[in-house]
PLY file of the C-alpha trace (Angstrom):
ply
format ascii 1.0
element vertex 259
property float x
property float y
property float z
element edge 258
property int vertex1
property int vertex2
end_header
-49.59 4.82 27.68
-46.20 3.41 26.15
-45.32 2.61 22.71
-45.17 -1.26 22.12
-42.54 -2.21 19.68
-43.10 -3.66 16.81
-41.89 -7.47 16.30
-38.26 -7.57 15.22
-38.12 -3.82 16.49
-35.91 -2.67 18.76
-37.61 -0.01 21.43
-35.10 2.79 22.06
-32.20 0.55 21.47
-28.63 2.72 21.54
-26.39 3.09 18.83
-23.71 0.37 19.26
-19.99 2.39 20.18
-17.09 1.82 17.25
-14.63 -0.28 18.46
-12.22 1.87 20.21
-9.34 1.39 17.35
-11.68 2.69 14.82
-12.76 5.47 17.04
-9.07 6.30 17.78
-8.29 6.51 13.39
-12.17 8.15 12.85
-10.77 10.68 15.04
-7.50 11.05 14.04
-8.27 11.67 10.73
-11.33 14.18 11.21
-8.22 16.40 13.32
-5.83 15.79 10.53
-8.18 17.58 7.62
-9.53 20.15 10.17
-5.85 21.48 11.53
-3.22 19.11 10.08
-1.39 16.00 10.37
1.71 17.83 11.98
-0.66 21.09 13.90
-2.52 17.66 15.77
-1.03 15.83 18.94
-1.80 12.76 20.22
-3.62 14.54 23.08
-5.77 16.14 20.37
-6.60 12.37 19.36
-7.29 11.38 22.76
-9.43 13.97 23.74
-12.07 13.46 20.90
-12.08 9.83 20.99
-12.49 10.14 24.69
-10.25 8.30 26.03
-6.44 8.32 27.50
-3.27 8.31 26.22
-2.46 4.84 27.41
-5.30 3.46 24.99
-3.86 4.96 22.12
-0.60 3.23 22.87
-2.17 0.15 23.44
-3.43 0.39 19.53
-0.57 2.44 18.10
2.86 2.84 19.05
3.03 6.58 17.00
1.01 8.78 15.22
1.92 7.27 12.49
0.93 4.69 12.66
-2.97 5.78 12.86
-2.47 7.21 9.66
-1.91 3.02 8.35
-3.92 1.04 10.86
-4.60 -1.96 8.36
-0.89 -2.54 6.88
0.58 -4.94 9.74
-2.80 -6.79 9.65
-2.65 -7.22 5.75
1.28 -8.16 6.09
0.21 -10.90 8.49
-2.37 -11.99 5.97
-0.15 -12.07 2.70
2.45 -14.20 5.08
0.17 -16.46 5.50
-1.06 -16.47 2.00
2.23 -17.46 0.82
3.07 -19.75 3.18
-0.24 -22.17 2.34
1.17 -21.94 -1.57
2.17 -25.37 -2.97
4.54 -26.03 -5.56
2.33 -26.74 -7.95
1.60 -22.91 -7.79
3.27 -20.81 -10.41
5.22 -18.44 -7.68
4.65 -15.22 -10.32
0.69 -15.67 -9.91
1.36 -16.54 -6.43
3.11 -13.15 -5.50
0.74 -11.51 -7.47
-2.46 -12.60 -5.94
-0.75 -11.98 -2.89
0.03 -7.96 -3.59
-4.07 -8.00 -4.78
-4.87 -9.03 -0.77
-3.20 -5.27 -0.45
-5.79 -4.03 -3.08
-8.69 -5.34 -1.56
-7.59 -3.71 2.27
-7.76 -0.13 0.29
-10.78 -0.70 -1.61
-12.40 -1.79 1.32
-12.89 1.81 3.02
-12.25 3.62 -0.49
-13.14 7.07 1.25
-10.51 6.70 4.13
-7.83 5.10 1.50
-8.34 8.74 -0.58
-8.36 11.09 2.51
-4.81 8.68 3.56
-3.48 9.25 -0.17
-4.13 12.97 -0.10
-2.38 13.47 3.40
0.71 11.69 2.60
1.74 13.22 -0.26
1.56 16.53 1.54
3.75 15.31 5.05
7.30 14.05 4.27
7.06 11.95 7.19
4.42 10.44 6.11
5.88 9.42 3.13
9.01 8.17 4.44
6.97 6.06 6.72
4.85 4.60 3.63
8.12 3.55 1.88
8.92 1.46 4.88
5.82 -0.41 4.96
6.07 -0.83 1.08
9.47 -2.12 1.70
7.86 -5.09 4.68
5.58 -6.54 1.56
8.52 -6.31 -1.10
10.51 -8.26 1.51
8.11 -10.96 2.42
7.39 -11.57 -1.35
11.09 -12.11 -2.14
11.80 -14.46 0.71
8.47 -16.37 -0.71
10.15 -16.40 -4.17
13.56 -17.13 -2.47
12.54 -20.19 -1.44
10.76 -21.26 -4.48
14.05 -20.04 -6.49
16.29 -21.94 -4.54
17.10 -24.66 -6.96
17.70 -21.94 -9.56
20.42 -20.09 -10.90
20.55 -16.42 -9.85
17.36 -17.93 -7.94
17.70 -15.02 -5.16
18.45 -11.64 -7.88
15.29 -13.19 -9.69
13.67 -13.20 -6.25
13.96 -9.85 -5.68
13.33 -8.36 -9.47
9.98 -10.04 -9.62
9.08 -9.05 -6.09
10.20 -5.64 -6.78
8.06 -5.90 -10.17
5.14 -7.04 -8.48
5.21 -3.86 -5.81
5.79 -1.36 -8.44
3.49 -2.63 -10.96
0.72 -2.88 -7.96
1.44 0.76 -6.65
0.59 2.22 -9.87
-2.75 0.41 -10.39
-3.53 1.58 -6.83
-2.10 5.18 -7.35
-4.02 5.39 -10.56
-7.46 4.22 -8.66
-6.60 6.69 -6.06
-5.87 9.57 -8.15
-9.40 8.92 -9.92
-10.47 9.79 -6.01
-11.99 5.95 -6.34
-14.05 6.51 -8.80
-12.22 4.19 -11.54
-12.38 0.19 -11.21
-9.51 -0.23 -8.62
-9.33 -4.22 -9.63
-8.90 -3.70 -13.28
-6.41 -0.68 -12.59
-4.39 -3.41 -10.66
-4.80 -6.28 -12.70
-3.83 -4.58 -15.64
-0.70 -3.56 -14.04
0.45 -7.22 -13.30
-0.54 -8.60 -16.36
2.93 -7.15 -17.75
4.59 -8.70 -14.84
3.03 -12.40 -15.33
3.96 -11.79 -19.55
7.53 -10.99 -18.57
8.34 -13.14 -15.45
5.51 -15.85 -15.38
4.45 -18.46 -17.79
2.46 -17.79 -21.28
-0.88 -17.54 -19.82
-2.34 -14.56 -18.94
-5.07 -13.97 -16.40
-8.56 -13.25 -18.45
-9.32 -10.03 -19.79
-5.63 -9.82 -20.14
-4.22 -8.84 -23.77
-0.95 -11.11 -23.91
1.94 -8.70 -25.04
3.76 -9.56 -28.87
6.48 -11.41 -29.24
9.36 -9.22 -28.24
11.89 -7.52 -30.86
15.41 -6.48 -30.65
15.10 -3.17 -32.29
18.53 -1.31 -32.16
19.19 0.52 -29.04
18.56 4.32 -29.24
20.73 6.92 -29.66
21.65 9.62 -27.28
19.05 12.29 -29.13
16.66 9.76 -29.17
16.61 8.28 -26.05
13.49 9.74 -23.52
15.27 12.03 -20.63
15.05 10.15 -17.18
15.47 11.85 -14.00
18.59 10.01 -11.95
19.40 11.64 -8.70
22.10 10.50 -6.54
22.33 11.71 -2.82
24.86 11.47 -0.51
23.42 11.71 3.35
24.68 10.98 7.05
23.82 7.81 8.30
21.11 8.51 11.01
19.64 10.96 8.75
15.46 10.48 9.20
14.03 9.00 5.74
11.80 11.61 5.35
14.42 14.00 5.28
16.06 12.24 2.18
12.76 11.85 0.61
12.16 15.88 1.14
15.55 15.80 -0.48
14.80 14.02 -3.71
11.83 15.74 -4.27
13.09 19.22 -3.93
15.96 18.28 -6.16
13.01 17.01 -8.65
11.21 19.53 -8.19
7.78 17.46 -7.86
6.53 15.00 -5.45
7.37 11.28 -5.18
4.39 9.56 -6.10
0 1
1 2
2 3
3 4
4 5
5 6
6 7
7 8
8 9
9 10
10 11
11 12
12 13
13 14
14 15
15 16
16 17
17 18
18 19
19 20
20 21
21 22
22 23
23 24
24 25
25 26
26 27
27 28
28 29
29 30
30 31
31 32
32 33
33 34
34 35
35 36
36 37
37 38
38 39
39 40
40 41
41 42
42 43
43 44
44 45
45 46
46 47
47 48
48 49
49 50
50 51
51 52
52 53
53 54
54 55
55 56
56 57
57 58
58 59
59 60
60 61
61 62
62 63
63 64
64 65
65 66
66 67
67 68
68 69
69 70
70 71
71 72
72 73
73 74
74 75
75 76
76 77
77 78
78 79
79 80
80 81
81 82
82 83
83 84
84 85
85 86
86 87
87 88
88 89
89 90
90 91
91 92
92 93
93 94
94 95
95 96
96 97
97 98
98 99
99 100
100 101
101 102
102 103
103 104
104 105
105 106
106 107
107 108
108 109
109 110
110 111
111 112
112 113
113 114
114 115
115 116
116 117
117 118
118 119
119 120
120 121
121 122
122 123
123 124
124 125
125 126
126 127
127 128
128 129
129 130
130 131
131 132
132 133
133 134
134 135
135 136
136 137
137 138
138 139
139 140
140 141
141 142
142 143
143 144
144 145
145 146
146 147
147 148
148 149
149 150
150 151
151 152
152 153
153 154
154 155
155 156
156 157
157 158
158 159
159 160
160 161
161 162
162 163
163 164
164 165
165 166
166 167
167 168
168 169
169 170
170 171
171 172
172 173
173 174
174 175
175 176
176 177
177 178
178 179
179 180
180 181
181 182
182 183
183 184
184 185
185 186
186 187
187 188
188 189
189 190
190 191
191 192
192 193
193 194
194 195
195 196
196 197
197 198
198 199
199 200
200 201
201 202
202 203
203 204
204 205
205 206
206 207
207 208
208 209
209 210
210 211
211 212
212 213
213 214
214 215
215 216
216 217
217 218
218 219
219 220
220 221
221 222
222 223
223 224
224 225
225 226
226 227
227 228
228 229
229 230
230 231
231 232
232 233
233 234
234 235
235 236
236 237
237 238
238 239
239 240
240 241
241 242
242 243
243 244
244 245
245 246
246 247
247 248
248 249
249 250
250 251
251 252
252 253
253 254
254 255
255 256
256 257
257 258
């Protein structure tokens, strides 16, 4: 005699597949932390996502570009973020909301966003790669700024300060969240961050929560004993050299990894 199923109750029902794009980075990343980014092919991919080669090509042009399956989606969306800004906006908060959409793409898988962190710091290629992406949402927040600069003096160098700002002061909230291995509050890591942008570049009010920064000083510059050692490496390379060989450059000449 069968079973009847309870109301609302599916009998037997199968386990809906992953789309085949997540299946494709699920598996990518379980051969990455068994063998190794560079000891796994794309065949290796393939294989345990079951299905071909031309699939994976269809989703991503290179390997690497499993390891950042969400970037060119989140570019798209901070385009269009900026492009529905007014001029009544305050372009500083603008940019800056606009590097949080970034935020909230990590923080939405914060397990996969850790495993990604861990891997790239160990494969020069990966980082290489990284900096290029990081250098697509610098760029589209400076021509954003650009524009709204345009009446200004020096309307395009303070274009690309602030947008440079805003992507450094946003990479070390997130690096700081994903050092903690996600454990810390990822939003208040970033906010925090560019806070000291909006003081600095942006108008007198802060977002809340936000301390607003004295009154600045001129204090006499240091001397040469006092001043804090920085590390300043220049280096001279062929053009056509990869990036991630000049990155595997700086940081043996450092000594440490780039973070």
């Amino acid at each position: 005699m069968s079973e009847v199923s309870r109301p609302g109750q599916a009998a037997d029902a199968p386990v809906p597949k992953p789309p085949m794009r997540d299946a494709l980075v699920a598996a990518a990343f379980q051969l990455f932390l068994e063998r190794g980014y560079e000891q796994t092919t794309v065949d290796d991919i393939v294989s345990l996502a079951g299905v071909g080669r031309r699939s994976f090509f269809r989703y991503f042009p290179s390997k690497e570009d499993v390891v950042f399956p969400d970037h060119e989606r989140c570019l798209a969306d901070m385009t269009e973020f900026l492009g529905r800004g007014g001029d009544e906006d305050d372009p500083v908060a603008r940019v800056c909301d606009a590097a949080r959409l970034v935020l909230r793409m990590y923080a939405e898988n914060p397990t996969f966003s850790v495993q990604r962190y861990r891997l790239t710091r160990k494969v020069p290629g990966l980082r290489a790669y990284e900096l290029s992406v990081v250098w697509r949402y610098e760029r589209a927040l400076a021509e954003y700024l650009r524009r709204r600069f345009s009446g200004r003096r020096d309307g395009t160098l303070q274009a690309d300060v602030i947008a440079a700002a805003v992507v450094a002061a946003h990479n070390n909230g997130l690096r700081s969240w994903l050092r903690s291995d996600g454990q810390s509050d990822a939003g208040a890591e970033v906010d925090h961050a560019l806070a000291h942008v909006q003081r600095t570049f942006g108008p007198t009010v802060v977002p809340p929560g936000s301390t607003p920064a004295p009154a600045p000083t001129h204090a006499p510059a240091p001397t040469s004993s006092e001043a804090p050692a920085e590390d300043v490496v220049v280096v001279v390379s062929r053009r056509g050299v990869p990036m991630w060989r000049v990155v595997q450059e700086i940081e043996t000449t450092l000594g440490r990894p780039l973070d």
